[in-house]
N, C-alpha and C positions, 0 to 999 in steps of 0.2 A: 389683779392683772392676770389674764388670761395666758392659756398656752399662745394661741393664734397670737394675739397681740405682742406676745411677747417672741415670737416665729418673724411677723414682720419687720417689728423694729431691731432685732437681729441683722436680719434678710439674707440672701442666698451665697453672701461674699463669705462671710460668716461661718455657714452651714458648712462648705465648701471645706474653708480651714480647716475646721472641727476634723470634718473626714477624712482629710489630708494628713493631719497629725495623726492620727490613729492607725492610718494607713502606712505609713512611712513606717513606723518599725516594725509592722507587721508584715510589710511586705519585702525588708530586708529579711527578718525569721522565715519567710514563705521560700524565699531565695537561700537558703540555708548561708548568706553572709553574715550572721547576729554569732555573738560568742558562744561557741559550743562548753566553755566549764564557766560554771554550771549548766545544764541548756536548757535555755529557755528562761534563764534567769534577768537579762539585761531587758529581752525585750516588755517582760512582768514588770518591772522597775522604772521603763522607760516610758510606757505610756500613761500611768499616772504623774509622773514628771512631767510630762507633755502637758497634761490636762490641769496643771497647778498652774502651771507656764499661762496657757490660755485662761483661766478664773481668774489670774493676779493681771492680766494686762486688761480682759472685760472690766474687772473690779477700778481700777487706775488709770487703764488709757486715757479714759475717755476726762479723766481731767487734769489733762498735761495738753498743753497746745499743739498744736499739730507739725508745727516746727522740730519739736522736744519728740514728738511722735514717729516723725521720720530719723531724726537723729538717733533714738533706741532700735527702731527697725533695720537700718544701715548697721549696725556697730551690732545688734545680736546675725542676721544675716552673714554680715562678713567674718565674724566668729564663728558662724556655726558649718558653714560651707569649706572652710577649712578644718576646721576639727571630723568633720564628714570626711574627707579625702586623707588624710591622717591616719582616721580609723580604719578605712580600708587597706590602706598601705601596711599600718603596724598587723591587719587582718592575715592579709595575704604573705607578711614575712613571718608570724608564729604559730598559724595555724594549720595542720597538713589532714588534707583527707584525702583517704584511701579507701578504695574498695577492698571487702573484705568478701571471700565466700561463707555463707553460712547453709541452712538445709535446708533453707527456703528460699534460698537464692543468695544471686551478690548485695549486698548491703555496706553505705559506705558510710565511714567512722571519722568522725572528725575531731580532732585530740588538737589541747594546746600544748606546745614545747615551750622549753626554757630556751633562755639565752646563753648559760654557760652550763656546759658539761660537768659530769662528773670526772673524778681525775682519773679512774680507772679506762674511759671510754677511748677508743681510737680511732677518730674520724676516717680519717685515711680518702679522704673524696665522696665520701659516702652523702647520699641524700639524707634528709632526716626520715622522709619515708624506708630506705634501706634499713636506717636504724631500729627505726619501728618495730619492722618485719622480723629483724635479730632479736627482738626484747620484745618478744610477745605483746606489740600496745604498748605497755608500761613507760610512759616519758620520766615516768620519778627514777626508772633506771639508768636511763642514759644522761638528763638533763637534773640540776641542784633545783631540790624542791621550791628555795627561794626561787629560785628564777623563773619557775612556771608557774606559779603563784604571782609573784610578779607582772608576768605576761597579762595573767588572769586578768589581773584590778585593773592594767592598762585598757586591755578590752572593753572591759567591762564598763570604764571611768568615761571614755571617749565614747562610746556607743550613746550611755545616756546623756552625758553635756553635745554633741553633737544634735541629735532631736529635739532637746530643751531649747538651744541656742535656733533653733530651726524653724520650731514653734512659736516661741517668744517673735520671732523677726516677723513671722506670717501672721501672728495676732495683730502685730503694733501696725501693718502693713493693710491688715482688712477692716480697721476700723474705721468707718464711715466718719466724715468730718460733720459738726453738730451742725444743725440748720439754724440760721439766727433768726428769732421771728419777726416778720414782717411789722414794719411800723403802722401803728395804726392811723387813722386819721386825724384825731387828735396832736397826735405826735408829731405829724407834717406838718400842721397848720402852726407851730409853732418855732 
């Protein structure tokens, strides 16, 4: 089996996905929205996820009915589209970035917090950025390491089952339905 041969019995719906998948978590990391601790971690994680995702549903779609086909598509889709709006959401309430001056200019830091403070700390109306700026960066001083640790894996855990759940839905959605082949003439005359 050739490349070509094996390009059009694919075909462009296909091709499409592939790049789609690859492209979604890179382009959340491009959009600096991907989990800053570790950085750069989820999105290394996410697209080989993505790409198991796409080889198990090539490997199997294609012999589950087409009914069974959309029913997996529907159910990873409406999983995954939520778990997408989720992670933004838990995104935008643990994660603070701030610009920082440095000597080459402003450059902006992006830090996960915890959820519960340390017992020394006194909110007092304070932003978490305000906090920051008191504690030098350091969230392990103001916030319990469990708890930004915590944040961490949440990030981290919905970033990659969101794109899997995204990719699985756009595989099971671009697979072409099998062509049955034409009866022959034999087979009509009977």
């Amino acid at each position: 089996m050739s490349i070509k041969s094996t390009l059009e019995r694919v075909g462009g719906i296909w091709a499409a996905v592939v790049a789609a998948v690859v492209a979604g978590p890179l382009g959340v990391w491009a959009g600096e929205l991907d989990p800053p601790d570790p950085a750069g971690l989820a999105v290394k994680i996410a697209i080989p996820f993505c790409c198991i995702c796409l080889v198990l549903v090539w490997l199997w779609g294609r012999n589950v009915s087409q009914v069974t086909r959309r029913i997996l598509a529907s159910i990873t889709l409406v999983m995954g589209i939520p778990a997408l709006a989720f992670y933004l959401l838990t995104y935008f309430s643990v994660v603070v970035a701030q610009p920082i001056p440095t000597e080459t200019g402003m450059r902006t830091v992006r830090l996960t917090i915890g959820s519960a403070y340390r017992s020394r700390i006194e909110v007092q109306d304070r932003t978490p950025s305000e906090l920051l700026l008191d504690y030098a960066f350091d969230p392990s001083k103001i916030w319990t390491r469990d708890s930004i640790r915590n944040n961490q894996v949440k990030l981290n855990s919905l970033f990659i089952l969101s794109f899997s759940l995204l990719s699985a839905g756009f595989a099971f959605v671009s697979i072409r339905p099998q062509k049955r082949p034409e009866p022959s003439g034999a087979e009509l005359a009977t």
